[in-house]
N, CA, C and O atoms as a MOPAC input file, in Angstrom:
PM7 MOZYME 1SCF
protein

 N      0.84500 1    -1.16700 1     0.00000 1
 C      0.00000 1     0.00000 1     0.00000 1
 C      0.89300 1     1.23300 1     0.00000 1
 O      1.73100 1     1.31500 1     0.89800 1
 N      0.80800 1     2.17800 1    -0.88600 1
 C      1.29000 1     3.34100 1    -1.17100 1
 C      0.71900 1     4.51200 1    -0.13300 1
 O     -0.44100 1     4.26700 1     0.19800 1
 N      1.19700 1     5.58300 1     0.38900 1
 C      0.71300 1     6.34900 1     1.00800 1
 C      0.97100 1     7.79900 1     0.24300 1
 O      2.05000 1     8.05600 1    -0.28900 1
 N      0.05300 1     8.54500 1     0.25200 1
 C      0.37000 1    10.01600 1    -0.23100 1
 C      0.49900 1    10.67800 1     0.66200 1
 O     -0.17000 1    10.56100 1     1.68900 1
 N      1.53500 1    11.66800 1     0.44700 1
 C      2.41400 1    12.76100 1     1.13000 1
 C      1.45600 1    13.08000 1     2.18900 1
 O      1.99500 1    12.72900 1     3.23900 1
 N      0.58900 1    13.45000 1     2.37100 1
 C     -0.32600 1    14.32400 1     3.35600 1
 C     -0.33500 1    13.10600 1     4.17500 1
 O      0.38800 1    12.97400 1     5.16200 1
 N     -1.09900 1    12.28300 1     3.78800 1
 C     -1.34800 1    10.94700 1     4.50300 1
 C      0.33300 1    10.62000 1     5.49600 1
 O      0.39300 1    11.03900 1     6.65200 1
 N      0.92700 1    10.25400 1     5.19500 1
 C      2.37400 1    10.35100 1     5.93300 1
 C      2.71100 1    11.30000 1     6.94100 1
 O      3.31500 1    11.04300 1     7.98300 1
 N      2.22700 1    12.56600 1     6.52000 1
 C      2.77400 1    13.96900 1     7.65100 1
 C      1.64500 1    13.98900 1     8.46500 1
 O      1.70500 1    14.50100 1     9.58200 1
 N      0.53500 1    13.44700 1     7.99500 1
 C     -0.56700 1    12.92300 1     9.37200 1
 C     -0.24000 1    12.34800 1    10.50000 1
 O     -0.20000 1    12.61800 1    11.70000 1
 N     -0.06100 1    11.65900 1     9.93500 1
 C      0.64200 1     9.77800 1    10.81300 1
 C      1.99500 1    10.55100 1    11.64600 1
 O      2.16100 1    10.68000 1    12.85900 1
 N      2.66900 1    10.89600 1    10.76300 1
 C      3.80600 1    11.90900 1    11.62800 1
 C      3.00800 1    12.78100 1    13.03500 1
 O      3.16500 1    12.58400 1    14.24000 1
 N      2.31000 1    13.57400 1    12.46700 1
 C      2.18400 1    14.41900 1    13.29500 1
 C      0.72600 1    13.52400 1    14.30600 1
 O      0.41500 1    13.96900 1    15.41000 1
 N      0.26900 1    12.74300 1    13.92500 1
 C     -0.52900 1    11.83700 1    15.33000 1
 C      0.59800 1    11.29700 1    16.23600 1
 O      0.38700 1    11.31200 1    17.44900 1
 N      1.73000 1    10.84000 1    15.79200 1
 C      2.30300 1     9.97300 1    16.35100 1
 C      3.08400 1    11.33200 1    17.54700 1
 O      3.28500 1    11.36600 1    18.76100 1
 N      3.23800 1    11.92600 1    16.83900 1
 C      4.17400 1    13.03300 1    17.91100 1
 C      3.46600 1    13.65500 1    19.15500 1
 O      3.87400 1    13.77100 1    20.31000 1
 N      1.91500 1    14.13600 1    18.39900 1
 C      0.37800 1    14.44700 1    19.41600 1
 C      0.57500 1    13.86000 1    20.61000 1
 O      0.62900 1    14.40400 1    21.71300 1
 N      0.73200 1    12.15000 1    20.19600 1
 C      0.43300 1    11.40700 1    21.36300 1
 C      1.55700 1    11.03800 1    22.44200 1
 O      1.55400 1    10.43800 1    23.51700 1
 N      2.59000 1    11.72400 1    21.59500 1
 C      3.87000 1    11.88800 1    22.66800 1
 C      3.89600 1    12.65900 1    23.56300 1
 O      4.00000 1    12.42200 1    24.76700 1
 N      3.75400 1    14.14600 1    22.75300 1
 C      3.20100 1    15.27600 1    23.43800 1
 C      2.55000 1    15.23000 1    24.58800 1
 O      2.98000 1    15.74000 1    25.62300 1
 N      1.19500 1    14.46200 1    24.46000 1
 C      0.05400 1    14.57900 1    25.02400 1
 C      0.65000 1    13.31700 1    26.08400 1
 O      0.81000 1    13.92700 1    27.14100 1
 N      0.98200 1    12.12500 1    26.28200 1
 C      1.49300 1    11.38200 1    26.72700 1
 C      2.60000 1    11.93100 1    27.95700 1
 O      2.36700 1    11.65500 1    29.13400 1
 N      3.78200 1    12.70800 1    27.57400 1
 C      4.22400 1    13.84000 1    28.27600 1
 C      3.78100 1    14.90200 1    29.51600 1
 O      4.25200 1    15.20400 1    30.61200 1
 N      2.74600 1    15.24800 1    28.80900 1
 C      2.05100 1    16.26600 1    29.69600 1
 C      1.11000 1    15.58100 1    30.80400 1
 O      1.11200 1    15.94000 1    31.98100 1
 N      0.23400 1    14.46100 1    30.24300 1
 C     -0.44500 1    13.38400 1    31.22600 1
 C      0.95400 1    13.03000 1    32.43200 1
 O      1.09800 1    13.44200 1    33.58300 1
 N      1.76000 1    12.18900 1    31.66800 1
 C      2.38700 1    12.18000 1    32.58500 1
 C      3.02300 1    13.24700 1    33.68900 1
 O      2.86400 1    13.19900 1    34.90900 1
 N      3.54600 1    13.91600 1    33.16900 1
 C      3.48200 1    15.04900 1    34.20300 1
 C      2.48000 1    15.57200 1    35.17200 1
 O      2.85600 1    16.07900 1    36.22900 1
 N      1.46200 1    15.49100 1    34.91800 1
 C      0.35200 1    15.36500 1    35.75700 1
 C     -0.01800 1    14.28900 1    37.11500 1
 O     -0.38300 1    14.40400 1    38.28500 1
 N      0.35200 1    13.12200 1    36.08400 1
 C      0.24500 1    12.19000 1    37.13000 1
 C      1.19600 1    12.42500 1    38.47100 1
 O      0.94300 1    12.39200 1    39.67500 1
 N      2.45500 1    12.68700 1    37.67800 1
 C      3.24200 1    12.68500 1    38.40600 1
 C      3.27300 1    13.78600 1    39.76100 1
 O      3.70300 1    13.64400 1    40.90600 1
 N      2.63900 1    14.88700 1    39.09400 1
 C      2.06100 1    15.90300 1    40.33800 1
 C      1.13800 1    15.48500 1    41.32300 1
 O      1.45400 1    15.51700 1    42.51200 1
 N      0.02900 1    15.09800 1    40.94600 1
 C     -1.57400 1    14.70000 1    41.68500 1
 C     -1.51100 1    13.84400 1    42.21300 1
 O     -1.82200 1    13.67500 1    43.39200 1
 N     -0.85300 1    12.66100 1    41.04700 1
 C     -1.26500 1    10.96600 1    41.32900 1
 C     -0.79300 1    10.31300 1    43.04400 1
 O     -1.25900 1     9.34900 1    43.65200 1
 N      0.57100 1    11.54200 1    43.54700 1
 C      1.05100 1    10.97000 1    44.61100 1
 C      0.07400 1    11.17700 1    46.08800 1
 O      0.14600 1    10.60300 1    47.17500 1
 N     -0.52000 1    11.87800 1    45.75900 1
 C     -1.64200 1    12.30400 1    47.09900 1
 C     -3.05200 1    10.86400 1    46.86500 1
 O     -4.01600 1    10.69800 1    47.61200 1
 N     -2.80600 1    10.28000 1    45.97700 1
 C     -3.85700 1     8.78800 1    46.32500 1
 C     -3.42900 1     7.83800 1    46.89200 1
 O     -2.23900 1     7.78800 1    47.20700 1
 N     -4.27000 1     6.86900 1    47.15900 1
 C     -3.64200 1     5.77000 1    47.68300 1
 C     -3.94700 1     4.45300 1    46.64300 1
 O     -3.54300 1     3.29900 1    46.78400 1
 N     -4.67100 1     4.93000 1    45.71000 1
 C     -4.71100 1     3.69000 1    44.77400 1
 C     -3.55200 1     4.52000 1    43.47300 1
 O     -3.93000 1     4.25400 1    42.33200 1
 N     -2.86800 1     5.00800 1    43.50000 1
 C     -1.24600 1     5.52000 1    42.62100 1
 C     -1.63000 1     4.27800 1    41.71400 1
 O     -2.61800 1     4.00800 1    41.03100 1
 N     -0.62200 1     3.73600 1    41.94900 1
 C     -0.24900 1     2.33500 1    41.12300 1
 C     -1.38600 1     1.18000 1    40.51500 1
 O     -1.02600 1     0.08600 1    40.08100 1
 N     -3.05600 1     1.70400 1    40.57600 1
 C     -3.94200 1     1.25400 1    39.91100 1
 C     -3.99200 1     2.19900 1    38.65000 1
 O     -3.86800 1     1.90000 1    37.46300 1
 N     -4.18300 1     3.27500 1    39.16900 1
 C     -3.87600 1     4.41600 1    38.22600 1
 C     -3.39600 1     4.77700 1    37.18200 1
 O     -3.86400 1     5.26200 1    36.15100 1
 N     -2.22700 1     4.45300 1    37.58300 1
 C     -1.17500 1     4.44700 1    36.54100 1
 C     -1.53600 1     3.33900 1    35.76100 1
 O     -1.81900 1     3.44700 1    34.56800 1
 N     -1.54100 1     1.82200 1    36.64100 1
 C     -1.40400 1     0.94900 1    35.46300 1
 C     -2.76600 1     1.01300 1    34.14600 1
 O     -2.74400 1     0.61500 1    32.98100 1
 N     -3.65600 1     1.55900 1    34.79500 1
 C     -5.08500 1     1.84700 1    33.88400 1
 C     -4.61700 1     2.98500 1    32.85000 1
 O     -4.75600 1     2.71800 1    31.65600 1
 N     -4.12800 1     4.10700 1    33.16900 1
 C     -3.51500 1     4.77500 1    32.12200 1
 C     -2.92700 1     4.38400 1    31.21000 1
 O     -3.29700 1     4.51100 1    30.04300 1
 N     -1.33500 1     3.53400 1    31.79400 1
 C     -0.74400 1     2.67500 1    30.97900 1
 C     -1.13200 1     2.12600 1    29.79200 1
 O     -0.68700 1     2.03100 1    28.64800 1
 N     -2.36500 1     1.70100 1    30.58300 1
 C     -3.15600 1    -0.09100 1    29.50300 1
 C     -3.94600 1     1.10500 1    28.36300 1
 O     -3.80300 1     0.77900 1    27.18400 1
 N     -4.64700 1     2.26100 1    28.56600 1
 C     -5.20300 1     2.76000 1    27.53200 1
 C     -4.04800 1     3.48800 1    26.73900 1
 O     -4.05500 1     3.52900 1    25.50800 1
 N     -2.94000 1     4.12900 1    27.59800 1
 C     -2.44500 1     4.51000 1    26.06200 1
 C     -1.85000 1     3.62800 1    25.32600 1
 O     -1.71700 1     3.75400 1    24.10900 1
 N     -1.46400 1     2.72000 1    25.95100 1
 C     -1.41900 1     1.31400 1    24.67500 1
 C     -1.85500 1     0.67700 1    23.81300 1
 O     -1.45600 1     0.08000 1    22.81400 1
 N     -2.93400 1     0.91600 1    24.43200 1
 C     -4.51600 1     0.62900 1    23.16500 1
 C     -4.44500 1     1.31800 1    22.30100 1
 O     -4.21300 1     0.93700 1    21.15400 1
 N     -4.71100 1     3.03600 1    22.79800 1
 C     -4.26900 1     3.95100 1    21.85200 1
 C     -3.13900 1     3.77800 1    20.64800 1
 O     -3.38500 1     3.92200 1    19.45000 1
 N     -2.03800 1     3.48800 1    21.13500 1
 C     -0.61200 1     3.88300 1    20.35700 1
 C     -0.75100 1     2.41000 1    19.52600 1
 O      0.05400 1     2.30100 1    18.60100 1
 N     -1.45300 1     1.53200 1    19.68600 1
 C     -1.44000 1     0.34600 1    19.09700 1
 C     -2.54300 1     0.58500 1    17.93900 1
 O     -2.30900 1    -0.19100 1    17.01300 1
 N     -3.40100 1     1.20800 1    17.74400 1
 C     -4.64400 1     1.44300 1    17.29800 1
 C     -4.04200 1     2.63000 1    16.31600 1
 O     -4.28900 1     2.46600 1    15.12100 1
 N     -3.39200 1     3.63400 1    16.62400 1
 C     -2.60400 1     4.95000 1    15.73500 1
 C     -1.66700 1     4.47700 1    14.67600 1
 O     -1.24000 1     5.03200 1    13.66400 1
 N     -1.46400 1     3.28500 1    15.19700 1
 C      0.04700 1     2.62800 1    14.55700 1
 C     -0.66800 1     1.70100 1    13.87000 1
 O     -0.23500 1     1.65400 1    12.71900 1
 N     -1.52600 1     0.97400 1    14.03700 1
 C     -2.29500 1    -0.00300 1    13.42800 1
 C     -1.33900 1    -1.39600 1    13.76800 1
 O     -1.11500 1    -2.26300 1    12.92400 1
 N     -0.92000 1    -1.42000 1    14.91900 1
 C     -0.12200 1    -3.06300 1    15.57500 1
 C     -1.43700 1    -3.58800 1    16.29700 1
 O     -2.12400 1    -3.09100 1    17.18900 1
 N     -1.52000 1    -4.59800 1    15.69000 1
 C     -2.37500 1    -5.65900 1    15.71700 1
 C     -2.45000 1    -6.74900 1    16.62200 1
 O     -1.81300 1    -7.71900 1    16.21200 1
 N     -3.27800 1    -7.00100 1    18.23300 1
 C     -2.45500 1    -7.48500 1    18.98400 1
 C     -3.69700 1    -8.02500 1    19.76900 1
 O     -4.71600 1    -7.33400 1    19.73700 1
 N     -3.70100 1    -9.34200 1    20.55500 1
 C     -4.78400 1    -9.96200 1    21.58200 1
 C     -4.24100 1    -9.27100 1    23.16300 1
 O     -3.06000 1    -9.00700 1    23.38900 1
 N     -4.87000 1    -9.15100 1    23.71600 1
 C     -4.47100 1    -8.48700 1    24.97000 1
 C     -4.97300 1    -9.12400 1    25.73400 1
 O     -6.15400 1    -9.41300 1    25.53800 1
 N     -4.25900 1    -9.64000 1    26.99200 1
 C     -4.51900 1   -10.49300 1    28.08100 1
 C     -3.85700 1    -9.63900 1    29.13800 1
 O     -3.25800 1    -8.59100 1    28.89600 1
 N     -4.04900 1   -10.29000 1    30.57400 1
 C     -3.90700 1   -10.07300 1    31.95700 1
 C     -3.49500 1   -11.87600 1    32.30400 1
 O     -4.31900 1   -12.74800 1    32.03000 1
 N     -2.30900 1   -12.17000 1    32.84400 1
 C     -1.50700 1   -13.07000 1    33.52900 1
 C     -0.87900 1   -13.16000 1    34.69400 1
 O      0.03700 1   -12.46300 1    35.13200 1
 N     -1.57400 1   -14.30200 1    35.29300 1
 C     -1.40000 1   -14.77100 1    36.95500 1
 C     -1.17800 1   -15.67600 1    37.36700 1
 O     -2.30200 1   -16.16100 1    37.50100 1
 N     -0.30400 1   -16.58200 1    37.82600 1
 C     -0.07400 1   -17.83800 1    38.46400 1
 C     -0.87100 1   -17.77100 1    39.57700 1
 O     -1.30600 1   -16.72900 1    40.06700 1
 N     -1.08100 1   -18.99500 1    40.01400 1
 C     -1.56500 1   -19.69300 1    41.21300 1
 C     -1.04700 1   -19.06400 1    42.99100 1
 O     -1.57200 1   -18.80900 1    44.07500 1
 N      0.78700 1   -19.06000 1    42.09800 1
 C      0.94600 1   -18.26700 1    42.95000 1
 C      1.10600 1   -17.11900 1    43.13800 1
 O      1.49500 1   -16.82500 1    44.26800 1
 N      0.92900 1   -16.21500 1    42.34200 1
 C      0.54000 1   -14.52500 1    42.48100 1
 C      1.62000 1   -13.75400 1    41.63900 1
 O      1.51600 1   -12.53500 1    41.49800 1
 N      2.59400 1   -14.41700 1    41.11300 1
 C      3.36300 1   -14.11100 1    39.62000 1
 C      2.43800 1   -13.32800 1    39.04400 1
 O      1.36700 1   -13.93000 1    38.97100 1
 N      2.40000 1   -12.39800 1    38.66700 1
 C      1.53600 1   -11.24600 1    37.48800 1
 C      2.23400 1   -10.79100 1    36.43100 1
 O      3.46300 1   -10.73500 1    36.45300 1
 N      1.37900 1   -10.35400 1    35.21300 1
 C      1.79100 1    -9.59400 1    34.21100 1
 C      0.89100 1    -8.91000 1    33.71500 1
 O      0.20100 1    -9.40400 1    32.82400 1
 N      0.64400 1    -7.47400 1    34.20500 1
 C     -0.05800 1    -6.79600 1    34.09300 1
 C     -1.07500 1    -6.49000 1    32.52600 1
 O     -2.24200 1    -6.13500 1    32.35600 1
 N     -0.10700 1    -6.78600 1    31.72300 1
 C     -0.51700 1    -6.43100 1    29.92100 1
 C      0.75100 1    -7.48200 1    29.35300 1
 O      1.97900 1    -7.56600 1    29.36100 1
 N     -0.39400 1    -8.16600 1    28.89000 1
 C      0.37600 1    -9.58100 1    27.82800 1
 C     -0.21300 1    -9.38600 1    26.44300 1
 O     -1.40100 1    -9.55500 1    26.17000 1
 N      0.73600 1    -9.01500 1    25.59600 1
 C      0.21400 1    -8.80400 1    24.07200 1
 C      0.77900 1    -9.98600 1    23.28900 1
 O      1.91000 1   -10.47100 1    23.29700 1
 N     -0.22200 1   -10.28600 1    22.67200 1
 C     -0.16900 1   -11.74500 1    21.50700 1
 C     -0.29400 1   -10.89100 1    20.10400 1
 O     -1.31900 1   -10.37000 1    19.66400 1
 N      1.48600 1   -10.88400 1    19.31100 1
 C      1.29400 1   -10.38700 1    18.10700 1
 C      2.29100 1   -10.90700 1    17.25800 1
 O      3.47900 1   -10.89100 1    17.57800 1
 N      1.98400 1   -11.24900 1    16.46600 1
 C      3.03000 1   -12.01800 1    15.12400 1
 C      3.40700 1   -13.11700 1    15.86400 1
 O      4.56400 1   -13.53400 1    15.81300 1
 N      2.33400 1   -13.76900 1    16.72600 1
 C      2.89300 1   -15.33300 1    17.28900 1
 C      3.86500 1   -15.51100 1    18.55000 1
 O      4.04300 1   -16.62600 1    19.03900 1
 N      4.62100 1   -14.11400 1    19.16300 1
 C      5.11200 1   -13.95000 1    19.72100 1
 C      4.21500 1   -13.34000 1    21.00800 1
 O      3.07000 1   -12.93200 1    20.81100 1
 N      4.94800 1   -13.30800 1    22.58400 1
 C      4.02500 1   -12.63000 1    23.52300 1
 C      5.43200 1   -11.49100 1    23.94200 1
 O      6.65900 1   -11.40500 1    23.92200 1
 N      4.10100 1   -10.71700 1    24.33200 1
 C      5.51900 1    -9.52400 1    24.81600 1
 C      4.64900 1    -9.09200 1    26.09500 1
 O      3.42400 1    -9.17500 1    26.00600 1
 N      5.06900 1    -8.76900 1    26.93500 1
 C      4.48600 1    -8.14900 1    28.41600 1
 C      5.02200 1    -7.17800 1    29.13100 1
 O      6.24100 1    -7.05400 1    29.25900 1
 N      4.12100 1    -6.36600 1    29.68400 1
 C      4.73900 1    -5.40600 1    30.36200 1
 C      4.11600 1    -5.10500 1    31.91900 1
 O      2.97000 1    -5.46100 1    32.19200 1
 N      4.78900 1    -4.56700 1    32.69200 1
 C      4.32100 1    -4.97000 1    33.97400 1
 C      4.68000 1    -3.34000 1    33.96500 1
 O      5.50400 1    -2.65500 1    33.35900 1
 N      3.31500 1    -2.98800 1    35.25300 1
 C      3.21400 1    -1.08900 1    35.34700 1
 C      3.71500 1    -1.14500 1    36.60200 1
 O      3.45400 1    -2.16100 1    37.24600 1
 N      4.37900 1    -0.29200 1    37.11200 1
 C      4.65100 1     0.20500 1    38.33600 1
 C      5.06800 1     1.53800 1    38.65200 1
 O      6.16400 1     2.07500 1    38.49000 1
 N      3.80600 1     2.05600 1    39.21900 1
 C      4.33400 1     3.65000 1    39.13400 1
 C      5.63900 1     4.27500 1    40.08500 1
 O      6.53700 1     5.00600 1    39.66800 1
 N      5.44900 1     3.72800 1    41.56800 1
 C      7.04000 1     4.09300 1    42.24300 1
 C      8.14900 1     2.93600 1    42.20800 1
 O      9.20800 1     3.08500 1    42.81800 1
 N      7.88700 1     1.85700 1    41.52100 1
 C      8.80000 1     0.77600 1    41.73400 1
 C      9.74400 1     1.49300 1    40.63800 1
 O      9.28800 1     2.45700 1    40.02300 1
 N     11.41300 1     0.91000 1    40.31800 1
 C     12.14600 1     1.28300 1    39.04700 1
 C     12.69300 1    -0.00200 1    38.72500 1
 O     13.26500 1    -0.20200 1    37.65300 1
 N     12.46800 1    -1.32900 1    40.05100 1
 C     12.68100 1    -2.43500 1    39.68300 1
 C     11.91400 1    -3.41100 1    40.08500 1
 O     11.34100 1    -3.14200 1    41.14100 1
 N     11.64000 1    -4.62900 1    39.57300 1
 C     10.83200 1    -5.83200 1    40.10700 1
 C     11.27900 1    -7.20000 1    39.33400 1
 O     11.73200 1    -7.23800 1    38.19000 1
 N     11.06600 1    -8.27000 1    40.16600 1
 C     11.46600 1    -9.13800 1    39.69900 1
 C     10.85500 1    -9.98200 1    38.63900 1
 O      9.66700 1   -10.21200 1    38.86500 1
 N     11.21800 1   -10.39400 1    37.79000 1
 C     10.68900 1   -10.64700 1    36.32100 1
 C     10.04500 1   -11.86200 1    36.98500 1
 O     10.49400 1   -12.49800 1    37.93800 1
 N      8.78000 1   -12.09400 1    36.23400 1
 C      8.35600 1   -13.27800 1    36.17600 1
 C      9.39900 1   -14.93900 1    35.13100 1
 O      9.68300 1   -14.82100 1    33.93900 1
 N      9.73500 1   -16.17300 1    35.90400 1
 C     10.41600 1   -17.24800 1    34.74400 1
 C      9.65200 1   -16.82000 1    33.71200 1
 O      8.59700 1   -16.19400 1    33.81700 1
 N     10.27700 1   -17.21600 1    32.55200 1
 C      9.50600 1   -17.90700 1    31.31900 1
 C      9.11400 1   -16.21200 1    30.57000 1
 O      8.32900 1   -16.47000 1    29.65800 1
 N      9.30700 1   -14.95100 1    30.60100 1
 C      9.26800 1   -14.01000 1    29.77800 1
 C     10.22900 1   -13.44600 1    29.22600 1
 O     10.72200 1   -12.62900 1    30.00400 1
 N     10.85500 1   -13.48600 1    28.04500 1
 C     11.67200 1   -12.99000 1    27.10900 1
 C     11.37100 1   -11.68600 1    26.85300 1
 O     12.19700 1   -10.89800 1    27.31300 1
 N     10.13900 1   -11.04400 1    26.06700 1
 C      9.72700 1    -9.76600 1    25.84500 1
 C      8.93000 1    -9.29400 1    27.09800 1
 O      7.70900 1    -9.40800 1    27.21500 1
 N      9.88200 1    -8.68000 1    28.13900 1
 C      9.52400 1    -7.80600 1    29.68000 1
 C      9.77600 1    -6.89600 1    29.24300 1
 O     10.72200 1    -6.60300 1    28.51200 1
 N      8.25000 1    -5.80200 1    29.96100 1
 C      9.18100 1    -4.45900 1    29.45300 1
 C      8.34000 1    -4.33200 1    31.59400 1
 O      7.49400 1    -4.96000 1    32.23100 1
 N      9.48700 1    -2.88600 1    31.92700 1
 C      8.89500 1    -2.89500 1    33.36300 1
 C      8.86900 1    -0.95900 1    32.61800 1
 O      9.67300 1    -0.22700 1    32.04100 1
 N      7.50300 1    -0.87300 1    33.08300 1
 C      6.95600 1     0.85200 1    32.92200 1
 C      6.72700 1     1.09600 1    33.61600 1
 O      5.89600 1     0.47000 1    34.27500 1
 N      7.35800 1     2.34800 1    34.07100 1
 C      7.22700 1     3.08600 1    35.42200 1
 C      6.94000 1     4.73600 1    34.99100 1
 O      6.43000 1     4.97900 1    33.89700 1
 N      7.27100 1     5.72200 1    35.83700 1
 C      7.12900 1     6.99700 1    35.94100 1
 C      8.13000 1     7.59800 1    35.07700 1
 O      8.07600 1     8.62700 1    34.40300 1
 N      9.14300 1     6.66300 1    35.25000 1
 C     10.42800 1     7.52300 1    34.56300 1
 C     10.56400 1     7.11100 1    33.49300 1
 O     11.43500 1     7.69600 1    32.85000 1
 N      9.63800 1     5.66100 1    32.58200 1
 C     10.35800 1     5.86300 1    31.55700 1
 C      8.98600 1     5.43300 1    30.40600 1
 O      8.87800 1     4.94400 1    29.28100 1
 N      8.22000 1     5.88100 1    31.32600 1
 C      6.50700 1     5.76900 1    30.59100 1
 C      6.79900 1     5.91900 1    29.02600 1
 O      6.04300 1     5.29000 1    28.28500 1
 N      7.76400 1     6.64700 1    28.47100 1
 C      7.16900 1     6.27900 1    26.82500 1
 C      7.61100 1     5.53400 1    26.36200 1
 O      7.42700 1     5.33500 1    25.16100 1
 N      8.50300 1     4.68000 1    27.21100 1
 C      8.61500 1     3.13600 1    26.36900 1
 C      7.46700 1     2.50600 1    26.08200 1
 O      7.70600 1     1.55300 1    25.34000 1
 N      5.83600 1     2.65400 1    26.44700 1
 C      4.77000 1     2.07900 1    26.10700 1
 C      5.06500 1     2.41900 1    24.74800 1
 O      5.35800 1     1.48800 1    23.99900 1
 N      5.03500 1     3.81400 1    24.20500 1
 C      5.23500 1     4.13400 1    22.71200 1
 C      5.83100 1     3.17400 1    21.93000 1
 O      5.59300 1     3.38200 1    20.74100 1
 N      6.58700 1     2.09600 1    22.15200 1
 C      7.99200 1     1.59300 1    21.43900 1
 C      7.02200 1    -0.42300 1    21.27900 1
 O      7.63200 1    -1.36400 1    20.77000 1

């Protein structure tokens, strides 16, 4: 599929919007979010929609699950795409946590480096 010029500097300029805008949310959060006590629901609900979002802008094509062992192992957002799983676990004050066995594509999103959801 061919794209015309306009069509391209669209896509450009959505993709940057939602950086922008992604940016400034975050910054927000980062002001307000600390006076709750549910923070880290918060965030991860933010998280999960701008992912939807940036997946939906981009047109990446993906099954979305929530993963839990028996024994309380989590993975907050498990994406099924091109046959592969990739997961990402939210944590708004954590900067580290311990990976769940058995995940190759971990991403850990936090406060500081929230636009890796973008990626």
């Amino acid at each position: 599929m061919k794209f015309q010029e306009s069509e391209i500097l669209e896509f450009k300029k959505s993709t940057s919007e939602l950086k922008e805008g992604l940016i400034s949310i975050s910054a927000i959060l980062n002001k307000y979010i600390l006076l709750k006590n549910d923070a880290g629901q918060l965030f991860e609900n933010f998280c999960i929609l701008e992912r939807m979002k940036y997946r939906e802008y981009n047109k990446v094509y993906a099954n979305q699950y929530f993963w839990r062992t028996y024994d309380g192992a989590e993975v907050d957002l498990v994406e099924e795409r091109s046959g592969k799983l990739f997961a990402f676990e939210f944590k708004f004050r954590k900067s580290s946590v311990r990976k769940p066995a058995g995940w190759d594509n971990y991403k850990l999103i936090n406060k500081n480096n929230i636009l890796d959801i973008l990626k």
